[in-house]
N, C-alpha and C positions, 0 to 999 in steps of 0.2 A: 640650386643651393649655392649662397658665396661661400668660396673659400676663406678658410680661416689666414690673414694676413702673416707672413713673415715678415722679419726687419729683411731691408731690401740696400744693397750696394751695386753700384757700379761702379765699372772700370774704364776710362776711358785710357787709348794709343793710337799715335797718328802712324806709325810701323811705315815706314818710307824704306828697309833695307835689311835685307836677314830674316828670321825667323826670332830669334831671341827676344823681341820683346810678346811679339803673342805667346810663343813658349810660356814666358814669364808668369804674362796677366793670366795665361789658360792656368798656369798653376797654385795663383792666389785663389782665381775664381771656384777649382774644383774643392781650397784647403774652406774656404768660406760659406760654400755651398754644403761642404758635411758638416762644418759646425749651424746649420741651421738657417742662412740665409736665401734669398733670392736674389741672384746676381745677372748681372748685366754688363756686358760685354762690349764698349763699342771702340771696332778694330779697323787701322787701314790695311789690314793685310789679307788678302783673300784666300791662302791656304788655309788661315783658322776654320773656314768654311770645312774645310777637309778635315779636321782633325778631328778626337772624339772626345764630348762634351758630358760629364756626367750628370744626372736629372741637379734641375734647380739653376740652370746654366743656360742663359737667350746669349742670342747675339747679335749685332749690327754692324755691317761691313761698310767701310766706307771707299768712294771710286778710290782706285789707288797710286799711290807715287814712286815712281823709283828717285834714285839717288844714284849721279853717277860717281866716278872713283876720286873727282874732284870735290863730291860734297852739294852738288847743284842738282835741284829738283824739278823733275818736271812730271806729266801723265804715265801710268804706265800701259797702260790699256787705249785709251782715247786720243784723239784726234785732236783736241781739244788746249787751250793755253793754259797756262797754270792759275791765269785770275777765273777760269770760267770753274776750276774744277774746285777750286776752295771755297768758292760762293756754294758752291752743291753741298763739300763738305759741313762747311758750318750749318747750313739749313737742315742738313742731315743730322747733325749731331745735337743741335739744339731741339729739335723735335723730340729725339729718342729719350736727350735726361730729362727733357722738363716733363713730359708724359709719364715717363718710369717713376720719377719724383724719387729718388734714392734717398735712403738715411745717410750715406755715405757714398762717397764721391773719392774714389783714388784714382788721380792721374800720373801717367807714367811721363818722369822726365820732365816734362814742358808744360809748365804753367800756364801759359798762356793758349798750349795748344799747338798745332804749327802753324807758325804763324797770325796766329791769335782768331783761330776759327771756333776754339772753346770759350770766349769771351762770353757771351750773349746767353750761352748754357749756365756760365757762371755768376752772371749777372740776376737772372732766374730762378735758382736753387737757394729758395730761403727758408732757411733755418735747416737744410742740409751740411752734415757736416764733411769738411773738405781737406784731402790731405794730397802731399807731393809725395810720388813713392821715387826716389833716386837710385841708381845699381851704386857699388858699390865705389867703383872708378867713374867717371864722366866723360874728364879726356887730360890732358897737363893741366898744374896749378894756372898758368897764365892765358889757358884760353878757358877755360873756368870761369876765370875774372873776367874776361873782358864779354863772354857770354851773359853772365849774370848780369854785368851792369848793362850791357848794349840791348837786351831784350827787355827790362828792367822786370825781372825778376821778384826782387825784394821786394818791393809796390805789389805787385799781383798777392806773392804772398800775404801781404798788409790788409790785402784789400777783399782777399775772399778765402784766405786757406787758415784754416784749424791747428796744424801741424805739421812736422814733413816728417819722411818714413827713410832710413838709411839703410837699405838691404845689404850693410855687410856687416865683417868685424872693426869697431871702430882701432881695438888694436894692432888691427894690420896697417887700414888704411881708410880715412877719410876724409871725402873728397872737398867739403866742405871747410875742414879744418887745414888742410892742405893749400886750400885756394885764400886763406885767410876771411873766407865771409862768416858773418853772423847772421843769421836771416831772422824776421823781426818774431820767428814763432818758432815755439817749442821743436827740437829736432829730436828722434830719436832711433837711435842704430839697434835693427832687429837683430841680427845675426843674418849668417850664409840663406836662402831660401834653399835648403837642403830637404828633401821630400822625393815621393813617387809620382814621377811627372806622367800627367795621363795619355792613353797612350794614343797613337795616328792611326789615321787610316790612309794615308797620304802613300804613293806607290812606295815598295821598300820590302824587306824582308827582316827578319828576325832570326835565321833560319842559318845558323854560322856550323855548323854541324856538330861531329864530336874531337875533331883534331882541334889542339890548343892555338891559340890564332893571337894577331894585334890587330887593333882597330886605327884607321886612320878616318879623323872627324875633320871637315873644313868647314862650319855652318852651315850659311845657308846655299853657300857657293858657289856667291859673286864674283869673289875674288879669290877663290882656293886654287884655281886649276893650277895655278905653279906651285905651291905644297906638293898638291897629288902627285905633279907629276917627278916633284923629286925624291917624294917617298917610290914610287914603280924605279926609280933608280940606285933605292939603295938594295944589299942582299940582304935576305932574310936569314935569321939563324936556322940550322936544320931543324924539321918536323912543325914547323909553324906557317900558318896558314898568315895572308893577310886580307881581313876585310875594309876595302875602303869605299867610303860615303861621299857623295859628290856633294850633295843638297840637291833640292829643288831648283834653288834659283842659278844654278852653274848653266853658261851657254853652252846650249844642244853641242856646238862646234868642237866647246872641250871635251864635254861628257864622250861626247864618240871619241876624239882624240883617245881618251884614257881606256876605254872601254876595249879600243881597239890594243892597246897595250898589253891591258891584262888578258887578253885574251889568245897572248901568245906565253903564258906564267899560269901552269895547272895550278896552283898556290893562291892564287887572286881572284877574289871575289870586288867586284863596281856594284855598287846598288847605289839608287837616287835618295832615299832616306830610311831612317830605322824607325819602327813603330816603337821601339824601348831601348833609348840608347843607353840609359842608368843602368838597367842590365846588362847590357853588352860588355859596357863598361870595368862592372863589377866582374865579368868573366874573363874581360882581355888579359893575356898575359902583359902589356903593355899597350899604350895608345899614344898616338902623335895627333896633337892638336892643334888649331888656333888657339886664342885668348879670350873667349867670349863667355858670358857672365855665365849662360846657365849649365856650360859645358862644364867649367871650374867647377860649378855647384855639385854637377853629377862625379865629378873626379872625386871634389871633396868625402863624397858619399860610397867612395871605393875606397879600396887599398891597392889599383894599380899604378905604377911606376909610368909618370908623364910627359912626355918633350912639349914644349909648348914652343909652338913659332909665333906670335903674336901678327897680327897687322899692325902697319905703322900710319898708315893715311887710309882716307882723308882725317882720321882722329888718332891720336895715342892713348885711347882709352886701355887697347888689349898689352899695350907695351909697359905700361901705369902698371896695369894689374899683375901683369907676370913676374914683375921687380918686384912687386911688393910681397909676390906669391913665392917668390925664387927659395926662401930659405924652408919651405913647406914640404915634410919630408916627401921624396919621391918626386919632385919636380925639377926639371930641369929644362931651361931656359935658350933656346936660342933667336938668335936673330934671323929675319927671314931672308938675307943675303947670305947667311951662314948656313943657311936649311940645303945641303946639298947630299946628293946619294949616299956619298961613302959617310959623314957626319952622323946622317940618320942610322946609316946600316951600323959604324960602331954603336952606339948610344945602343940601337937596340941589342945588340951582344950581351952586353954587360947588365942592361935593366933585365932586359926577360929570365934570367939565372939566379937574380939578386933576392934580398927578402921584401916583402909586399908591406910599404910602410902605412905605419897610422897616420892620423891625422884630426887625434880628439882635443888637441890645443886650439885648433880654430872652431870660433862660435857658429854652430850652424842650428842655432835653434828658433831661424827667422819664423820659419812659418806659422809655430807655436804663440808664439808674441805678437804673431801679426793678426791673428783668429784672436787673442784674448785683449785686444787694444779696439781692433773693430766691436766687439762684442759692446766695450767701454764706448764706445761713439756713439754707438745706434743708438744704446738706451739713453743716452745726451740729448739726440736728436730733437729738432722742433717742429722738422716739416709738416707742412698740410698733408694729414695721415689720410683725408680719402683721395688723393690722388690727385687731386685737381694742379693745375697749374698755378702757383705761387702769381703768377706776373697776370693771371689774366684779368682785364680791365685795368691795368695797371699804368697809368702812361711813363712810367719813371723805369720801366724795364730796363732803359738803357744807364741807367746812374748806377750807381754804387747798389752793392747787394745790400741787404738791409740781414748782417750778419748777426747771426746769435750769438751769446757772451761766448767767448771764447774758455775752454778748457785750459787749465795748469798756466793761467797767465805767468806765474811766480816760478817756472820751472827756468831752469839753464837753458840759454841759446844755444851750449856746444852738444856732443853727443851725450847721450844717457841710457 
């Protein structure tokens, strides 16, 4: 017996560092999946494997890349040079969307792909509608610019994308307006992705007991081990517990380093990751953070009182965000040269005794707007609905996608 067809989206991320952008896409993918979709997932991050996926939710992992603190890419896993492992990628991911044939196509960040390994997917997908989902920061106004034109961006957009998606408030901050581009298609700014992110099964605990506690978050924890290990330097105020999260990807070398710290402090709990840090979050009496998008998102979705140390390289995206985040009640800002024991231990004196601020002035009703605008694509859509491949027998695969009329020609290039 065939199944009765759903409208069908994917998502495509090439996740070269962190966990925040699978974070992300896992939780457009489970907000799209309960309004009714078949989603699809294709990830270069291989703990998505690990994470839990709610029904209506495939996925395709691609070999994957690290990123070192320079910004420079190579294999993370393989032996292999970076032209051998891109050629795998693009053949990988060209396979997955042109078979899937999605009504919708959201990629995250990079137009092009990395590297321009989405090209030939995009080239493919006709009469799929195609949009750019951007975080809410990028990185400074002036590498912005010179990203946008040196990868040529606007062209790609021109040439195969529908719309682009601005997952923040554009009253705080956008990045687009900021960097002075106009990009040649409709832009528009959802709000915060504010939501219950689904949860992990990736090692970790949830399990903070009944004494009131802070949490200290560093991503995905590449580059946290000097945070951590200046939060195990500051004192704690009395009766408060502190849970801190290394990530997954922190080296074995630190994780024991800190492990071994706390583990002379009854008070200190080290775990590798949290299956529900939204909650956690919500119960910490304070939390010291990095600057990363969907950790904000979950702050946002609390009322506890924040220090944020941002990262400064290889990008100023998390520096971008915090400045722009600095006057948001309960947040407070420091520099990571500034992040030192006693700094931390005062700050937490003062936040964990203080009152638990709001924070209903900023838009956080992405997720809402992002289910009723995909809703608005799919039924646009023109793809070839039994599935087939658009390009097959085609010999022009490689030319210009043969784009459907484009939606809201007439609307504003800025946010909306």
């Amino acid at each position: 017996m065939e199944l009765a067809s759903k409208p069908r989206v994917a998502l495509y991320s090439h996740d070269a560092a962190g966990l925040g952008h699978v974070r992300r896409n896992l939780l457009i993918a489970s907000t799209l999946a309960a309004s009714g979709h078949d989603v699809l997932l294709v990830s270069g991050s291989p703990e998505a494997t690990s994470m839990v996926r709610p029904p209506g939710i495939d996925l395709v992992t691609l070999p994957a890349l690290r990123k070192d603190v320079d910004g420079e890419y190579a294999s993370r896993h393989l032996s292999i040079g970076l032209d051998n492992l891109l050629q795998m990628r693009r053949n990988l991911v060209t396979a997955a969307l042109t078979s899937f044939a999605p009504d919708v196509l959201i990629v995250d960040r990079h137009a092009r792909g990395f590297r321009g390994e989405l090209e030939p997917a995009l080239d493919r997908l006709n009469g799929t509608r195609i949009v750019l989902g951007l975080r809410d920061v990028l990185d400074a106004p002036d590498r912005v610019r010179a990203e946008w034109h040196g990868q040529r961006i606007g062209q790609a957009l021109d040439r195969w994308y529908d719309e682009v998606w601005h997952y923040g408030d554009a009253g705080i901050y956008h990045p687009l307006n900021a960097a002075k581009i106009i990009p040649p298609v409709p832009v528009r700014s959802t709000g915060y992705l504010v939501g219950d992110r689904p949860p992990a099964a990736i090692d970790g605990t949830d399990d903070h007991g009944d004494r009131p506690f802070v949490l200290c978050m560093v991503g995905g924890g590449s580059d946290g081990h000097r945070l951590a290990d200046a939060v195990l330097d500051a004192p704690l105020p009395a009766d408060l517990r502190l849970l801190l999260v290394t990530g997954p990807q922190m080296a074995p070398i630190d994780r024991r380093h800190l492990a071994a710290r706390a583990s002379a402090r009854d008070e200190t709990t080290v775990v590798t990751y949290l299956p529900d840090p939204e909650r956690l979050l919500r119960d910490a009496r304070g939390a010291i953070v990095m600057g990363g998008y969907n950790t904000i998102c979950e702050l946002l979705a609390s009322r506890t009182p924040a220090l944020v140390v941002p990262r400064d390289r290889p990008r100023l995206e998390q520096t971008v965000r915090a400045e722009a985040l600095r006057t948001t009640p309960g947040f407070t800002v420091l520099a990571p040269e500034d992040a030192h024991g006693d700094r931390i231990g005062a700050w937490l004196e003062v936040a964990v005794r203080g009152e638990r601020p709001s924070r209903h002035e900023v838009d956080r009703a992405g997720l809402r707007r992002l289910a009723e605008r995909t809703a608005v694509l799919t039924a646009s859509c023109t793809r070839d609905t039994a599935g087939r491949d658009p390009a097959d027998g085609d010999p022009t695969v490689n030319g210009p996608r043969p784009h459907a009329t484009r939606l809201d020609q007439g609307a504003t290039r800025a946010a909306v």
